[in-house]
C-alpha positions as CSV (number, residue, x, y, z in Angstrom):
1,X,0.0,0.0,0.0
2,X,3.2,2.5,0.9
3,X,4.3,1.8,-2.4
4,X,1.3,2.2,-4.1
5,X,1.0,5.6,-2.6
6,X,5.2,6.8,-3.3
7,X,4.5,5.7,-6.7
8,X,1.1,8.0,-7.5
9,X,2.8,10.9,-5.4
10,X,6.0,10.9,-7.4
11,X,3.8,10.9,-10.8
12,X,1.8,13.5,-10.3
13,X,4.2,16.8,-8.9
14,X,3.8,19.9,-11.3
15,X,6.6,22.2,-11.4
16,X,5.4,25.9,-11.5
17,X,7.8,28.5,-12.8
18,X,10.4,29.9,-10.6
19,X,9.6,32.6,-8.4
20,X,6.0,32.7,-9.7
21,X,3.9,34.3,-7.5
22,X,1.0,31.4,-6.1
23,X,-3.0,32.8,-6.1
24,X,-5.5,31.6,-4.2
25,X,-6.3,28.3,-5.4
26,X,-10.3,28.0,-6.7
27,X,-12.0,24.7,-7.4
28,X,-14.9,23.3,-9.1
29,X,-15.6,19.7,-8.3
30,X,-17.8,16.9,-9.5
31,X,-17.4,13.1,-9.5
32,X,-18.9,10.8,-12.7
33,X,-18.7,7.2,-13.1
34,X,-18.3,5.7,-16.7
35,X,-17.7,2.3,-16.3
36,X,-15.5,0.8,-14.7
37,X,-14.3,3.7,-13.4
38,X,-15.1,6.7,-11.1
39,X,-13.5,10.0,-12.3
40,X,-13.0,12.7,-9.6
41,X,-12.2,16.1,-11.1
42,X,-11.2,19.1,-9.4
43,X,-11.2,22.0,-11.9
44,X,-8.4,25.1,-10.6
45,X,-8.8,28.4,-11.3
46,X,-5.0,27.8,-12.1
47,X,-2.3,25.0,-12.5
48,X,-0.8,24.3,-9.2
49,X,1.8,21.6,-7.8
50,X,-0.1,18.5,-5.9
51,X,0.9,15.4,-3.8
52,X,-1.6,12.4,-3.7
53,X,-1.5,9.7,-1.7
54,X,-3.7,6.6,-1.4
55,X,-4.7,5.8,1.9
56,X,-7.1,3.0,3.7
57,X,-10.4,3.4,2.2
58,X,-9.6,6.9,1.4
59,X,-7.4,8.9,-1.3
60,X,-5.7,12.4,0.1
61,X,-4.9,15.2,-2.2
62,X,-2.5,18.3,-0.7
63,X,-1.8,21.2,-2.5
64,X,1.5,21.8,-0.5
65,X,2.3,25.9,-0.2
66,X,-0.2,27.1,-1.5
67,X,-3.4,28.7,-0.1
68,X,-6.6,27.4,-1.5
69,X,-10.3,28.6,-1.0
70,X,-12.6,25.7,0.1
71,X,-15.8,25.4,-1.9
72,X,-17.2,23.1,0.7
73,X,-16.4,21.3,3.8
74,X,-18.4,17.4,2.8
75,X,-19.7,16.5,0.1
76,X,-21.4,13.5,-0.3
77,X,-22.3,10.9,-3.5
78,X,-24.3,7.8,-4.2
79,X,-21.4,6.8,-6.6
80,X,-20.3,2.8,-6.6
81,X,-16.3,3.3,-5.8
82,X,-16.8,7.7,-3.8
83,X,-18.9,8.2,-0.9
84,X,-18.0,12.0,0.4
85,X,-15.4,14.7,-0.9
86,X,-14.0,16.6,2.0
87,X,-12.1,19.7,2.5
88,X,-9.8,20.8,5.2
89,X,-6.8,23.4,5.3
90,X,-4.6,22.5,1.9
91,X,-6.4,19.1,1.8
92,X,-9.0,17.3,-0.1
93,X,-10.1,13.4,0.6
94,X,-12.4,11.4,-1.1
95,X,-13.8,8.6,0.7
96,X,-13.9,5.0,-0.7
97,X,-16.8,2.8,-0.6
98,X,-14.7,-0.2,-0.8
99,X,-11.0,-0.3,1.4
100,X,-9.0,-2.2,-1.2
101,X,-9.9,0.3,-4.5
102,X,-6.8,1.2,-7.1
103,X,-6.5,5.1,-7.6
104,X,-4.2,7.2,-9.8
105,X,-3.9,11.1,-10.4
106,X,-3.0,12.9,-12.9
107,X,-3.2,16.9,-14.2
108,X,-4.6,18.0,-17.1
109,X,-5.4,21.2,-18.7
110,X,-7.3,23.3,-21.2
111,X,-8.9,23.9,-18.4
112,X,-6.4,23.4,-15.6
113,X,-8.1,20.3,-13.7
114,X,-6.6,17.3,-11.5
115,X,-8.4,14.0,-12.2
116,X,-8.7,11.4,-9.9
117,X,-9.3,7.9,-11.3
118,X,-10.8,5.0,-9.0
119,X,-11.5,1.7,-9.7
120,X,-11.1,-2.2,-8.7
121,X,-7.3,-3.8,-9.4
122,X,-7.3,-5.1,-12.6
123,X,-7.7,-9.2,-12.3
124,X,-5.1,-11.5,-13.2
125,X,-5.0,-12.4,-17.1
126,X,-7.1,-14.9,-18.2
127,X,-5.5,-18.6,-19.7
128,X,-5.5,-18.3,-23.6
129,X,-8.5,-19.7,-24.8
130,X,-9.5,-21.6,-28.1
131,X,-10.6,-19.4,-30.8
132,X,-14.2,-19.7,-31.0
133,X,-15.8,-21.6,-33.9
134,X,-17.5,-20.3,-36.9
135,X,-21.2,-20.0,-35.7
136,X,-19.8,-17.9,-32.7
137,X,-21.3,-14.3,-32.2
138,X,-19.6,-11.7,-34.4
139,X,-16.2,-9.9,-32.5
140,X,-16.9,-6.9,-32.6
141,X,-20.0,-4.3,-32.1
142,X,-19.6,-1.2,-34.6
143,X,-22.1,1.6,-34.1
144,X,-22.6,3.9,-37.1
145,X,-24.4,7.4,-36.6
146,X,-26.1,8.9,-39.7
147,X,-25.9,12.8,-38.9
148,X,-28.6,14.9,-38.9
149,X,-32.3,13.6,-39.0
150,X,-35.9,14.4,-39.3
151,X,-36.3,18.3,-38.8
152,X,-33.1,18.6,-38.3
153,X,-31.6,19.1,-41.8
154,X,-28.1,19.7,-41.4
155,X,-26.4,21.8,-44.5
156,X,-28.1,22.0,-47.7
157,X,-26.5,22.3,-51.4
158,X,-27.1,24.5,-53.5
159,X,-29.0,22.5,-55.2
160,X,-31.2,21.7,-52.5
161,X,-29.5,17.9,-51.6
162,X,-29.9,17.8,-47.7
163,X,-27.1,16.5,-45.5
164,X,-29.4,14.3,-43.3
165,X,-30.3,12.1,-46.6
166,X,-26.8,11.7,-48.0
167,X,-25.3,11.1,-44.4
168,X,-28.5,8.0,-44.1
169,X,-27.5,7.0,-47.9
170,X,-23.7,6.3,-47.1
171,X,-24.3,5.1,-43.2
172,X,-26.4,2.0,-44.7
173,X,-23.9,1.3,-47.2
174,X,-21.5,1.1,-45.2
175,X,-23.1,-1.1,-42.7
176,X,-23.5,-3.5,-45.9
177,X,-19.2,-3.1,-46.7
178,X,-18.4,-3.5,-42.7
179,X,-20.7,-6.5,-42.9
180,X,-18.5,-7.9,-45.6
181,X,-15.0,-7.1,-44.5
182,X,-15.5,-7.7,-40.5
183,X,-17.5,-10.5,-38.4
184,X,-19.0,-7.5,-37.0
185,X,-22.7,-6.6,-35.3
186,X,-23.6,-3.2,-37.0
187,X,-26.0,-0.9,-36.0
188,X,-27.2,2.4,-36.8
189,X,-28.3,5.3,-34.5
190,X,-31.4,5.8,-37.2
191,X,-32.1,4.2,-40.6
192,X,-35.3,6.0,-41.4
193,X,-35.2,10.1,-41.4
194,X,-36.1,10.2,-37.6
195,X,-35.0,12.9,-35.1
196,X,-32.5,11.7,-32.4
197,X,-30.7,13.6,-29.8
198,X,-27.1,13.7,-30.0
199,X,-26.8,11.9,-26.3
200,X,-28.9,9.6,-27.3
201,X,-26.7,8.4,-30.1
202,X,-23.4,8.0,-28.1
203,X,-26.1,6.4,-25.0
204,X,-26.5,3.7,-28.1
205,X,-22.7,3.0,-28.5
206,X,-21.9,2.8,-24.8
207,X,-25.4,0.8,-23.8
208,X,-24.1,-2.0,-26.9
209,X,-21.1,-1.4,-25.5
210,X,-19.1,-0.9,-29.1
211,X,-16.3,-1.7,-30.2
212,X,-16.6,1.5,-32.2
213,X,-18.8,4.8,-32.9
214,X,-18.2,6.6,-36.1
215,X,-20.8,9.6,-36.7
216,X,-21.0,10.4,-40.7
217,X,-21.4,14.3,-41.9
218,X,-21.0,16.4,-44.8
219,X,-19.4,19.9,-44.5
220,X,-20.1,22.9,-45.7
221,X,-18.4,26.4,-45.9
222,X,-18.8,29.9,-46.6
223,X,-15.7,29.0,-48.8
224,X,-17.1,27.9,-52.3
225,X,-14.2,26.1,-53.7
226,X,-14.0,24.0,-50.0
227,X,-13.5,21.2,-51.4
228,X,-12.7,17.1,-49.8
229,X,-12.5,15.2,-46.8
230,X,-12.0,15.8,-43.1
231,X,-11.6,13.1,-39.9
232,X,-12.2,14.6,-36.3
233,X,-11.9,13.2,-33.0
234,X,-12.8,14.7,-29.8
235,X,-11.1,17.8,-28.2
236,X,-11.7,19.8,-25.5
237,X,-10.4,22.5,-27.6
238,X,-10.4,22.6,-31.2
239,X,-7.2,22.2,-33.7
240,X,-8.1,25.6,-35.4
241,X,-10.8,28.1,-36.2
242,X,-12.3,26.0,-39.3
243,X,-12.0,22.6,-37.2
244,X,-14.8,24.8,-34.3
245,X,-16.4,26.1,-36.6
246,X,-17.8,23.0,-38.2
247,X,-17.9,21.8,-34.4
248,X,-20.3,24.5,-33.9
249,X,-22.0,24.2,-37.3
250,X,-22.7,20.1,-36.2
251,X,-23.4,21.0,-32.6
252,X,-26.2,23.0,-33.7
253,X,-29.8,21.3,-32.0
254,X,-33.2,22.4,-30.9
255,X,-33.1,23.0,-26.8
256,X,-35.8,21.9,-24.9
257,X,-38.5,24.4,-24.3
258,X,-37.7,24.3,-20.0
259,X,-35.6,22.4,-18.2
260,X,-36.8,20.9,-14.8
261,X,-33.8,21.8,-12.5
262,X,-31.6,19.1,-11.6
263,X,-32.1,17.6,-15.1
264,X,-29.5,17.5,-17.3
265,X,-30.5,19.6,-19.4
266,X,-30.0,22.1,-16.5
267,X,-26.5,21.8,-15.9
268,X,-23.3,23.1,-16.7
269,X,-23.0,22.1,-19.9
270,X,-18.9,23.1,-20.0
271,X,-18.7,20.9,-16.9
272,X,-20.4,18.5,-18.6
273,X,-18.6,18.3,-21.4
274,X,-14.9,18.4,-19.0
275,X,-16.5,15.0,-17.5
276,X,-17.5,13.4,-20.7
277,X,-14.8,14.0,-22.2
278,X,-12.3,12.1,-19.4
279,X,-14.6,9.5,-21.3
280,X,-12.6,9.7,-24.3
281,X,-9.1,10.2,-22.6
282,X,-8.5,6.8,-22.3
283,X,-9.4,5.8,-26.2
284,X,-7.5,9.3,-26.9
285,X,-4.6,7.7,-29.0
286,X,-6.8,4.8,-30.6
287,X,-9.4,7.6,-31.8
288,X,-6.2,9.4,-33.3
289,X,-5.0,6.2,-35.3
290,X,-8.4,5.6,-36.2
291,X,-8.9,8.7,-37.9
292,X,-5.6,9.0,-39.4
293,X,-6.3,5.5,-41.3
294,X,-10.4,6.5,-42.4
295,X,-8.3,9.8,-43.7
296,X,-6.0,7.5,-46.0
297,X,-7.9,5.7,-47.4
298,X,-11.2,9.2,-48.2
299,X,-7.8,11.0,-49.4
300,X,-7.0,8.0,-52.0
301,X,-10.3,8.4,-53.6
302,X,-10.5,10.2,-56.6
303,X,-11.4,13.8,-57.0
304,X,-10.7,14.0,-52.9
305,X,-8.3,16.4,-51.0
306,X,-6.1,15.9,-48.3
307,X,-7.5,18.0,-45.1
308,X,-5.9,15.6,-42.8
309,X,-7.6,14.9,-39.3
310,X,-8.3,17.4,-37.0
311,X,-9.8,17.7,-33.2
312,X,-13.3,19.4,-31.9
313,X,-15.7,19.6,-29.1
314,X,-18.7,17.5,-31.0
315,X,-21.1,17.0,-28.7
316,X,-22.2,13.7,-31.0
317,X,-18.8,12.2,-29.4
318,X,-19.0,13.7,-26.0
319,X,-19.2,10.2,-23.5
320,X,-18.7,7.2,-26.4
321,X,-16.6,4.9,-23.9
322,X,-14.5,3.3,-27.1
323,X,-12.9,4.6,-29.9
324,X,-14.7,7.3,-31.5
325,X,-14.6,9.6,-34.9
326,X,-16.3,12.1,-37.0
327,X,-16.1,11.8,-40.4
328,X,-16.6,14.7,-42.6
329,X,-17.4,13.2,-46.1
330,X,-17.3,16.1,-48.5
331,X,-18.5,19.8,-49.0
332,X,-21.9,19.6,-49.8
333,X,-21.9,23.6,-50.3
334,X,-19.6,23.1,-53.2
335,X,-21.9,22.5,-56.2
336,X,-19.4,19.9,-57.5
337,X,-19.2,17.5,-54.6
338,X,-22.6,18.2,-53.6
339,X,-23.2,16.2,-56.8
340,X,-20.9,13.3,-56.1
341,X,-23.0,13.1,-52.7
342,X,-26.0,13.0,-54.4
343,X,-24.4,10.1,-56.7
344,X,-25.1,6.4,-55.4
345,X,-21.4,4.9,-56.9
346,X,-19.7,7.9,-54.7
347,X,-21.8,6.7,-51.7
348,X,-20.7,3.1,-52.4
349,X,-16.4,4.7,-52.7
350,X,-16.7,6.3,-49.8
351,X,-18.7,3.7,-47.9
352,X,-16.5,1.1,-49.2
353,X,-13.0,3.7,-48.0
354,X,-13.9,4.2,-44.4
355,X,-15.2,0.5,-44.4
356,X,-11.3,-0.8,-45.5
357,X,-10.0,2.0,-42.6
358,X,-11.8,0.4,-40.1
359,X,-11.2,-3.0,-41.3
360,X,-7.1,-2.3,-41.4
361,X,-7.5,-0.6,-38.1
362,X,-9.1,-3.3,-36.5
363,X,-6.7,-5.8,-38.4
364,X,-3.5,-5.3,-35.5
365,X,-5.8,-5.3,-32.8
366,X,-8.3,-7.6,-33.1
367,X,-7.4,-10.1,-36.5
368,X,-9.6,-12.9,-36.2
369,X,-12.2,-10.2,-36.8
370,X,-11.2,-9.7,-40.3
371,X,-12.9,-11.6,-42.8
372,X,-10.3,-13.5,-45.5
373,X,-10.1,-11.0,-48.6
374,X,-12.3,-12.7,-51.4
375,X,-10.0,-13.8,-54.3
376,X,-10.4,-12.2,-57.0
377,X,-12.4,-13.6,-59.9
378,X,-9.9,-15.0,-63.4
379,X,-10.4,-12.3,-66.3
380,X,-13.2,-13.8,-68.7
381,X,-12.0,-16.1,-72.0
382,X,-11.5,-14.2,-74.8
383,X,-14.2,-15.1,-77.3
């Protein structure tokens, strides 16, 4: 247990610049479980050196030298691995609900924040086990999101092609191409033109518990020759200007009419999204190579441009608890590729791309998924 605590305290000491001068420390706190975890974030007004140390049925936090105003003295949570927060002095301690709990933490920022990660030990590794016959379930649970839906439109051409439609067109085709390439359970967040929240599409992926979520758009710019493909994954803050503003363009939904407080409509939606996104943090660097590869392949199709991938606060990705992308298919505010997204056999290329991404992707970490590559058919006799 010592050890356990030396070893959390020695990863977690932020070195603050010398002779800086130290503020009063501010915090904003709330605890979320995603599963099988329990984050504890406290948000700072400003970054600030910490020592944490994991105690008997407790984890401390001290924020050594520095003078920190309290935002409340208990706290408590019906949470499976937190029962209180407290505060005292320099100190915060979250009470366990179970004395023999694992816990790590760790600063990040963007905003400032310290997270605190709880959970059971992991268990021992399993004996290898015989590969599972033919007529076993499929390996993998891939969750496709068509964007937009029912009044909710998304961009129109200018010749009056909707996004919601040509986002519906490719998502089914490429539930057909995954079906081929992958022994794979797909679903879709909507295959008719229905209006679903954006939770309630991500609450999909994590209740099948996926393997993947991948949420299909088209963009659109005030830029008329914009032209190609684009693959996001989710940021606090977005890579550039363009990457938020088509974060804000696709973020863009009807509110409720009144929120009962307490709901969740009614919250903070910026602590919200801080939570949600710890969601993410762990599938961070898969999401990445994920989108890198769907990019690859949409920027070896013809007539496409290299955008590269890019980060964003979508709230379409906010809480997915496995890897999870954005994939901006093509301008449909340029008249030209408005046209190709309008076209079936450009549906089927670009269906059939991001269907070969995800199939190489999945190819290193999970190969008995992959179905053998059909040979190819002999060239017909000459007459």
């Amino acid at each position: 247990m010592a050890r356990r605590a030396l070893l959390a305290a020695g990863l977690c000491l932020l070195a603050l610049p010398a002779g800086a001068q130290e503020a009063p420390l501010s915090f904003e706190v709330a605890v979320v479980h995603v599963e099988p975890t329990t984050q504890v974030v406290f948000k700072q007004s400003s970054p600030a050196r910490f020592t944490p140390t994991l105690l008997p049925g407790a984890f401390r936090i001290q924020w050594a030298s520095q003078r920190i105003i309290v935002p409340f003295a208990e706290r408590k949570y019906d949470d499976p691995f937190v029962s209180a927060v407290r505060f005292s002095g320099d100190t915060a301690i979250i009470e366990l609900t179970e004395p023999n709990l694992s816990a790590r933490a760790y600063p990040l920022g963007n905003p400032d924040r310290v997270v605190v990660e709880i959970g059971r030990p992991a268990p021992p590794p399993a004996a290898p086990q015989a590969a599972p016959p033919p007529s076993a379930a499929p390996a993998l649970t891939i969750v496709i999101d068509a964007g937009h839906g029912g009044t909710e439109t998304g961009a129109i051409g200018p010749g009056g092609l909707q996004e919601k439609d040509a986002t519906l067109a490719i998502a089914r085709r490429l539930s057909t191409s995954l079906t081929r390439m992958l022994s794979a359970r797909v679903l879709l967040t909507r295959d008719s033109d229905s209006l679903i929240s954006l939770d309630d599409r991500t609450a999909l992926a994590n209740h099948e518990k996926a393997d993947l979520f991948l949420s299909i758009h088209a963009n659109s710019s005030r830029a008329t020759g914009a032209r190609g493909s684009e693959t996001y994954y989710l940021s606090l803050e977005a890579s550039d200007k363009l990457a938020q503003e088509v974060a804000n363009q696709e973020n863009q939904v009807p509110l409720p009419a009144a929120a009962e407080p307490g709901t969740a409509a009614s919250r903070d939606s910026s602590i919200d999204f801080i939570l949600w996104d710890l969601a993410q943090t762990a599938h961070l660097k898969e999401s990445s190579a994920l989108a890198d590869t769907i990019q690859e392949e949409l920027n070896a199709l013809s007539g496409t441009q290299n955008r590269g991938i890019k980060q964003a606060p979508f709230r379409v990705l906010v809480g997915a608890t496995m890897p999870a992308v954005l994939v901006e298919t093509a301008f449909i505010s340029n008249a030209d590729e408005e046209k190709k997204l309008a076209n079936p056999v450009f549906q089927q290329s670009v269906a059939d791309a991001i269907a070969k991404a995800i199939s190489r992707f999945f190819a290193r970490r999970k190969p008995g998924a992959v179905r053998p590559t059909p040979a190819a058919a002999p060239p017909a006799a000459s007459p």
